[in-house]
N, C-alpha and C positions, 0 to 999 in steps of 0.2 A: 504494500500500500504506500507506494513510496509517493509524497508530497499531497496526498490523499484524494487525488482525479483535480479535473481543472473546475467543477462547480465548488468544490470545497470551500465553504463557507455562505452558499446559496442555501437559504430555505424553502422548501415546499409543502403546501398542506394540501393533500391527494382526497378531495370528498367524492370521487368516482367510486364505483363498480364496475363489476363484472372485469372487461378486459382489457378495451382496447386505448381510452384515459389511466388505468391503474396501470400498463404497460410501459407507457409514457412516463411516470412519476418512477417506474422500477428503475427504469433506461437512465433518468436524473439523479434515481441513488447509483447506480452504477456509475457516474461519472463523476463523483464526489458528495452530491448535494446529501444536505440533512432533509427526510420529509418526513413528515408527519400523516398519518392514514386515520382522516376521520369513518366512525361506522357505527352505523346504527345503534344505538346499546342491546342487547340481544340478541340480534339475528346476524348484525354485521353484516358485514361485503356477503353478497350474492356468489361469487368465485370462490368462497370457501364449502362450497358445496358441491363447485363444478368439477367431476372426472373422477379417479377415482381416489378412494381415499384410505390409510392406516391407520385404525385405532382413533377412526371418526375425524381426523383432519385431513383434509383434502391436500393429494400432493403437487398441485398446479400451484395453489393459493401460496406453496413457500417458495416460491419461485417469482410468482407475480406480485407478493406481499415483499420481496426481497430489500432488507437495506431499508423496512419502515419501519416504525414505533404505533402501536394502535392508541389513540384515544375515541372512545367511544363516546359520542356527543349527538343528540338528538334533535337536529333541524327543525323539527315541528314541532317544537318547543320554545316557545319565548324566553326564557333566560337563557337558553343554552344559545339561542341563535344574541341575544346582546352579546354572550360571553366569545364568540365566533365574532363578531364587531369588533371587541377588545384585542382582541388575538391579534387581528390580520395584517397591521400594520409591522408587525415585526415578522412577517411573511415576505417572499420577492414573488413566489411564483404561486396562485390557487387553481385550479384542478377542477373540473365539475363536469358530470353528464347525466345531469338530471333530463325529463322532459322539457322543453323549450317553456316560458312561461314559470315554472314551480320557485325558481331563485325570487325571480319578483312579487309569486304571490305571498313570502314570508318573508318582503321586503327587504331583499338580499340579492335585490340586481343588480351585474354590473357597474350600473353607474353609482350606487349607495355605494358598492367595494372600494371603488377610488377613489370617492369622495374620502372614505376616513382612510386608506391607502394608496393615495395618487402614483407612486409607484409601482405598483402590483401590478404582474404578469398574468391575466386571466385566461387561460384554454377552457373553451366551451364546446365540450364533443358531443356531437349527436348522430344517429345515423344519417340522418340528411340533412342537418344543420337550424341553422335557429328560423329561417325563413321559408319560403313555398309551401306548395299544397299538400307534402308529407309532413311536414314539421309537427305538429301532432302524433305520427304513429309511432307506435311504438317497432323498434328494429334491434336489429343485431349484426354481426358483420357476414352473417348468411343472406341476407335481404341484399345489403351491397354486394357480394358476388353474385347473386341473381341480377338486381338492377344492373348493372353496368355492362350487362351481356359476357361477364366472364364465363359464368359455368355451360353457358348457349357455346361455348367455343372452345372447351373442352370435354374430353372425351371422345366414342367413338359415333361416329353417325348413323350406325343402326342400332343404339343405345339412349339414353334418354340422356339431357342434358347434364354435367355432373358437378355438383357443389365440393369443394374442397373437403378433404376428411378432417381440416385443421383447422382454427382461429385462424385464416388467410389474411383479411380482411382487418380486424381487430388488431393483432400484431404488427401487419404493415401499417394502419393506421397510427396506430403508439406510437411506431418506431420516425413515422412522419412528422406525428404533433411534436416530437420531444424538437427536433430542429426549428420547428418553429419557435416553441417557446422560447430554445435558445438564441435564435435571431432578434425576437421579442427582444430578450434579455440584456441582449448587445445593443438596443437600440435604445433600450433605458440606461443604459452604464453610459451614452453619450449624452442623452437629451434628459434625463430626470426623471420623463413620463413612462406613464404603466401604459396596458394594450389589452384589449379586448381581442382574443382569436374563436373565431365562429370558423369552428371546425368539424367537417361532414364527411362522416366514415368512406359513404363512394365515391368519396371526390378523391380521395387518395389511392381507391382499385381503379377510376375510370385512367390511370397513369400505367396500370397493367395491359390494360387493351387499347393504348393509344395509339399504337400504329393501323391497328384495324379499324379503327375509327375514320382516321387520319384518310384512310385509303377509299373507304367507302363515302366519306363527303366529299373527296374529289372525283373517287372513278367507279362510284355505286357498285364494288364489289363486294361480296357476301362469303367469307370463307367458309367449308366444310369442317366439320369435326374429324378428324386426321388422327386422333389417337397419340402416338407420340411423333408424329410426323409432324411436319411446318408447309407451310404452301409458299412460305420467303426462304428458303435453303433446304436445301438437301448435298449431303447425308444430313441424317438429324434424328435421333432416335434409342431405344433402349436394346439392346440383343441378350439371347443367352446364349452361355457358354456351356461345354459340356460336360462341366462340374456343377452344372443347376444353378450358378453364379449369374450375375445380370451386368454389362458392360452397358456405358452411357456413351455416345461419340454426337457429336459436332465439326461440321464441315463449311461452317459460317462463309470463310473466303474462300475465293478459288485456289490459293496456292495451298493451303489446308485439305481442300476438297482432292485434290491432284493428289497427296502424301495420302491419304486414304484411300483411293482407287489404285496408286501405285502397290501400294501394300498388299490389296486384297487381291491382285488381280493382272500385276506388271503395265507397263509402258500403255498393253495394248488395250488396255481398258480406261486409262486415261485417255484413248486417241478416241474411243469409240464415240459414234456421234451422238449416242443417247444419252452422254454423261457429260458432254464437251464443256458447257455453261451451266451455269446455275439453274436458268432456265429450264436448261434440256434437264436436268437432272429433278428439277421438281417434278416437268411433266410425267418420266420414267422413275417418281420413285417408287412404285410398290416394285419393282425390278431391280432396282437400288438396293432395294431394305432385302430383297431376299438372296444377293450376295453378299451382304455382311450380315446376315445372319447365318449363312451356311460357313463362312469364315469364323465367325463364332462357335456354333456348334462344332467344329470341329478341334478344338482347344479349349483349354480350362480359361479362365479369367485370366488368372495369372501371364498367362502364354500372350492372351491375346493384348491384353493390356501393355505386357512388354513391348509387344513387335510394333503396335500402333506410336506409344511412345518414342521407341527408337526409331522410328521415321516421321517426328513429327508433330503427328495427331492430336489434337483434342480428344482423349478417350479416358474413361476414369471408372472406379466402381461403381457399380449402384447399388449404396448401401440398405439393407434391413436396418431396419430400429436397434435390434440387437446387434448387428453388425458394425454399425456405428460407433462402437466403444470400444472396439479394436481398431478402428481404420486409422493407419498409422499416424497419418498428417492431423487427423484431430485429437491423437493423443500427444505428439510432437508438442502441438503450438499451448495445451490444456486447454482446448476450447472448451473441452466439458469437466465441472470442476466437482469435488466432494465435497460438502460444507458437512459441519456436525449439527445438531440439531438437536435442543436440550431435548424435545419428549421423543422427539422417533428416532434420535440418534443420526449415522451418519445417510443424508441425500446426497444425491447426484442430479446438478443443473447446469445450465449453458452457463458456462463462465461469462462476466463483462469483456464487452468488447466495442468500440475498437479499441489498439494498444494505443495507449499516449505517453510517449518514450520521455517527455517532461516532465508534465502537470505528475502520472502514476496514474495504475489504474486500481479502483476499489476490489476485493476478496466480498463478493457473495455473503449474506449472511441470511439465514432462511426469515420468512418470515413470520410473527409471533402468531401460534394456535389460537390463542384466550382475547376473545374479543375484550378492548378497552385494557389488555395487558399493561399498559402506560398510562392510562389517563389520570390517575392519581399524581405521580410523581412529575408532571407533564405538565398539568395546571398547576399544583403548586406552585412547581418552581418559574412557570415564564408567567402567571396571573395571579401568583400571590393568594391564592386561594386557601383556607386555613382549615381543619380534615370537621371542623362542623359546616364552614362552607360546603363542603365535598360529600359530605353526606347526605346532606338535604336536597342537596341536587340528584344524589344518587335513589333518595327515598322518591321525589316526583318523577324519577324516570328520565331525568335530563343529560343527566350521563351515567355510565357505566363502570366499576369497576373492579376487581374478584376482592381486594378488602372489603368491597360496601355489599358484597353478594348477599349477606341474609337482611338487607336491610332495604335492599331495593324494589322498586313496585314497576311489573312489566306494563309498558303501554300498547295498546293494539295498534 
């Protein structure tokens, strides 16, 4: 942790759920910053329930909880939302992705945030953002890979269109707001003033199928669903080998493309007119595909991976989940790291990244099981709060905390 990342000494108070804002606030403790995770008293973040879980905590949540501290503090509650007033000004960056509207109906919109914190960096994540005719529904970053025609353009075409198996959407999104906040951030360290970011989940996937876009508003074309093919390159595609292993190859350019057809096939396959251009070789790929898959099947991974290598190629494994913790190059760099974990002991999650050979990058630390695990010690110390203050708050339900547990009154 050396110099402690380059946010190191930024504040953040993460009042999101679920994924793709709490993402965002992970990505900002990974880069140094201190945040703070406000959550329901009770139920907490909604993602500590998401996937699957060990001895009742969810093991996504210690990963996407990463590098917080929970204070449990209740929005719908009039002290608790003054005591959030009091707060925020010793805040840089707030965090929200309530439904559009809900911050202003418990008078905690935007513009009351700057007013008693003119500096504050505000991220306002919604699936579609604070305006138009969706702004009201309710989404997820499934709705954005549907809306923006991504899952229309994947998979196979006599299959049904196919949504990612993974947070796509949510995670790209996080990983987009965090830059912005950051730039935000940069533009208050010049000018003094805070910013309001109205930020819309599929505004950051319609940048996944931007060239398809791109291609159809000038030359109204429609691509098929190709599978792991491309209609802009070939080769381009998954093969197996005949150790049951799966090789990934790209032939992006043509001098790329050449070092692959030379490989599979000598000189004379490189002259051949069906593979000459890029062109020729999208129109001839299911021909394509089924010479480098008989190249394949006929060699284990290993073999073929080499040969593509040593002349060249763009060709690599295609890793299983489980396979992925041996593959040498992500255990080389630690991209996936072991944190210990006071109740479940030790986890494994993506390490921080990217490196930053300066500032230092932050060590993972999971994040806390016990809703409102800090809220005690959290108000105290930055509001001065004194433990009968903190309990009467805790008896109306306004915060949460496991000293004040048999004292506390659950609210619906």
């Amino acid at each position: 942790m050396a110099n402690g990342g380059p946010l190191r000494g930024v504040r953040v108070l993460d009042c999101a759920t679920m994924i793709a804002a709490p993402a965002t606030a992970a990505m900002l403790a990974d880069f140094g910053a201190e945040v703070i995770k406000l959550e329901r008293p009770g139920s907490g973040d909604h993602s500590r329930r998401y996937g699957p879980q060990r001895d009742g905590v969810g093991l996504y949540w210690k990963s996407l909880a990463r590098g917080k501290r929970s204070v449990a503090l209740d929005l719908h509650d009039a002290q608790a939302q003054e005591l959030l007033v009091r707060w925020l000004p010793s805040f840089d960056i707030f965090l929200e992705n309530f439904r559009p509207g809900t911050l202003e109906r418990w008078g905690l919109g935007p513009e009351r945030l700057l007013a008693v914190a003119p500096h504050l960096v505000v991220l306002r994540m919604t699936a579609f953002g604070q305006d138009g005719p969706y702004r009201d529904r309710a989404g997820f970053g499934t709705l954005a890979e549907a809306m923006t025609g991504l899952a229309s353009v994947s998979g196979w075409e006599d299959r049904p269109p196919l949504l990612p198996p993974v947070p796509l959407a949510d995670v790209m999104a996080g990983q987009a707001a965090a830059a912005a906040v950051c730039a935000a951030y940069a533009r208050r360290l010049r000018t003094g003033a805070g910013e309001i970011i109205d930020f819309a989940i599929y505004e950051a996937v319609l940048r996944l199928v931007e060239s398809q876009l791109i291609e159809y508003a000038a030359n109204g074309t429609l691509h098929a669903r190709l599978g792991n093919r491309m209609e802009d390159t070939a080769p381009r595609g998954a093969y197996r080998c005949a150790d049951g292993a799966w090789v990934a190859l790209s032939g992006s350019t043509q001098d790329v493309a050449e070092r692959v057809l030379r490989t599979i096939g000598g000189d004379e396959l490189v002259a051949d007119p069906r593979f000459r251009t890029n062109r020729d070789r999208v129109a001839h790929g299911e021909e394509l595909d089924a010479l480098l898959s008989g190249f394949c099947a006929a060699r284990t991974r290993e073999d073929a991976i080499a040969r593509f290598t040593a002349a060249g190629c763009a060709a690599g494994p295609l890793e299983t989940i489980d396979s992925v913790f041996t593959n040498p190059q992500v255990a080389a760099r630690g991209s996936l790291v072991q944190v210990d974990d006071p109740e479940l002991g030790p986890l494994t999650m993506a390490n921080a990244f990217p490196r930053f050979a300066r500032a230092g990058t932050v060590e993972p630390t999971p994040g806390p099981s016990v809703v409102g695990a800090d809220t005690a010690d959290v108000l105290a110390r930055e509001l001065g709060l004194s433990d009968a203050e903190l309990r009467s708050l805790a008896e109306r339900g306004a915060i949460a905390d496991p000293r004040y547990r048999d004292t506390a009154r659950s609210k619906p």
